[in-house]
C-alpha positions as CSV (number, residue, x, y, z in Angstrom):
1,X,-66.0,-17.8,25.9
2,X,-62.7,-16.8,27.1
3,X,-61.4,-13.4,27.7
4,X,-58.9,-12.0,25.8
5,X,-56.7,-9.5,26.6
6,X,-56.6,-7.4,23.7
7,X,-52.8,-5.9,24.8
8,X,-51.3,-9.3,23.6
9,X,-52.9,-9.5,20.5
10,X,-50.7,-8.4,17.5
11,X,-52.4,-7.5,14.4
12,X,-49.4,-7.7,11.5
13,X,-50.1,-4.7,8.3
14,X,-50.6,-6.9,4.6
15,X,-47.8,-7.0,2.6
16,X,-50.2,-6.3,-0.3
17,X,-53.3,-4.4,-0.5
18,X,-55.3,-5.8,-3.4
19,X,-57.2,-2.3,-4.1
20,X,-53.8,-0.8,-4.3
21,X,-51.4,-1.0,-6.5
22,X,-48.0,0.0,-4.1
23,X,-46.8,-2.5,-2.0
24,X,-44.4,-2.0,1.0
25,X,-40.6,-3.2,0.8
26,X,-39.9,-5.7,2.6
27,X,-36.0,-5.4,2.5
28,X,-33.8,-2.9,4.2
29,X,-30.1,-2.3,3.9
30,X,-28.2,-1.7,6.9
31,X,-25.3,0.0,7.1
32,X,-22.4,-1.5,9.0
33,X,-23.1,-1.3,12.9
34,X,-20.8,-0.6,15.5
35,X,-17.9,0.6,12.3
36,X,-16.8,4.0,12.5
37,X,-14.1,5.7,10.1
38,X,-13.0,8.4,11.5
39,X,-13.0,9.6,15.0
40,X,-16.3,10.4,17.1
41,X,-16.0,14.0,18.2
42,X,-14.9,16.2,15.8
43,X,-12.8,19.0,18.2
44,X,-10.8,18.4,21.1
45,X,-12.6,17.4,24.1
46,X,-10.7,16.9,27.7
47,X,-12.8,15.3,30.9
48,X,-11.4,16.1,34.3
49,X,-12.5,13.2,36.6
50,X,-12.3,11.7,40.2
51,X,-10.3,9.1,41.1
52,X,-13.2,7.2,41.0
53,X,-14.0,8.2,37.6
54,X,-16.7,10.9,38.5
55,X,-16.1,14.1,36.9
56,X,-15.1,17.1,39.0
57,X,-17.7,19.9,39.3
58,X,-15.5,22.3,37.2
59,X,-17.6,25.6,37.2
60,X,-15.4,28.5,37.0
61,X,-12.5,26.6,36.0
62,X,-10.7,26.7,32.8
63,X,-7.8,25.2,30.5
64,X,-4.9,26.4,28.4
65,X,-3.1,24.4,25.3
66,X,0.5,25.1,24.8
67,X,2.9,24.5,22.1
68,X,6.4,25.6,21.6
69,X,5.8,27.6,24.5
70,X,2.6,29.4,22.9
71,X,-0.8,29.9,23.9
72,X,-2.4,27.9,21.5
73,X,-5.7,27.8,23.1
74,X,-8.3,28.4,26.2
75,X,-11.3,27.2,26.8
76,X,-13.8,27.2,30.0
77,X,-14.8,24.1,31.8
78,X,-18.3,23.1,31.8
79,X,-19.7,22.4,35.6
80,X,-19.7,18.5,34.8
81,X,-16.0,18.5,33.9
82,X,-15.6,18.7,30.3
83,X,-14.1,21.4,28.3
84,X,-13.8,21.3,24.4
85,X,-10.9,23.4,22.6
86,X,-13.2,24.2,19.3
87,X,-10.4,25.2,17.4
88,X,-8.4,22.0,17.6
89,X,-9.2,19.2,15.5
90,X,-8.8,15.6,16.1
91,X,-7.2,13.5,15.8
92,X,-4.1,15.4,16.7
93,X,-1.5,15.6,15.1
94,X,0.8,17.3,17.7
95,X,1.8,16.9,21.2
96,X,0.2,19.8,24.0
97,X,0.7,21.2,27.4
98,X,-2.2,21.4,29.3
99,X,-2.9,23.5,31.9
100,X,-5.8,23.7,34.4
101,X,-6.6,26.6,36.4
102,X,-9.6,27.5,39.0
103,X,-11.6,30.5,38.4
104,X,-8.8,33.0,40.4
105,X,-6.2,31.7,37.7
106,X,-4.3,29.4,40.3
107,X,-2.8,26.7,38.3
108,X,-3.9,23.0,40.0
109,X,-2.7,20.5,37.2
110,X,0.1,20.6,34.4
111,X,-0.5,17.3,31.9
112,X,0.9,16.6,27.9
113,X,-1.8,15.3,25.4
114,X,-0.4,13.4,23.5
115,X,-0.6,13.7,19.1
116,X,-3.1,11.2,17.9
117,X,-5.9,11.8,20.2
118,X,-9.4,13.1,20.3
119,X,-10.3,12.7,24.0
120,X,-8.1,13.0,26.9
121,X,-8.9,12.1,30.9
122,X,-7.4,14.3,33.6
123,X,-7.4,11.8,36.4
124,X,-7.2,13.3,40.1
């Protein structure tokens, strides 16, 4: 006799048990893969990155939205270069001024998102 190697062996589940009377369905309906609507995150999110593309480690730091010349709104960095403006929506539908400032309030980078967007990369 040969051995087997029991890891291999496959043993499938009966579609039908004859001493029962439910059966398991077979078919499945998939939704449409890889198809989105609408846009992924739901609030403004901005990623401050190396040259390289490897975020900065942005702890302390924070970020201002303006529009019209108006503090629209600030949120604080996370340390792996992300910060997320909860109360703007995406996709935009206006233009903003971002601002960028380390935790003393020195202003390092000055950049306009444009309207339409629901992500935006500081590079450098």
């Amino acid at each position: 006799m040969g051995v087997i190697n029991i890891a291999t062996v496959r043993i499938r589940p009966k579609l039908n048990n004859p001493g029962s009377k439910s059966k398991v369905i077979r078919s499945i309906k998939l939704k449409g893969r890889g198809l989105t609507s609408g846009p992924i995150f739901n609030r403004l999110t901005v990623v401050w990155v190396q040259g390289n593309g490897v975020p900065f480690n942005t702890t302390g730091f924070f970020a201002r939205l303006i529009r019209n010349n108006q503090v629209v709104s600030t949120a604080s960095f996370d340390r792996f270069g992300v910060v997320r403006f909860n109360n703007i929506g995406t996709l935009t539908r206006v233009s903003f001024r971002l601002q960028l400032f380390n935790s003393r309030g020195i202003l390092f980078r000055t950049r306009t998102i444009p309207a339409g967007v629901e992500t935006f990369a500081v590079i450098g």
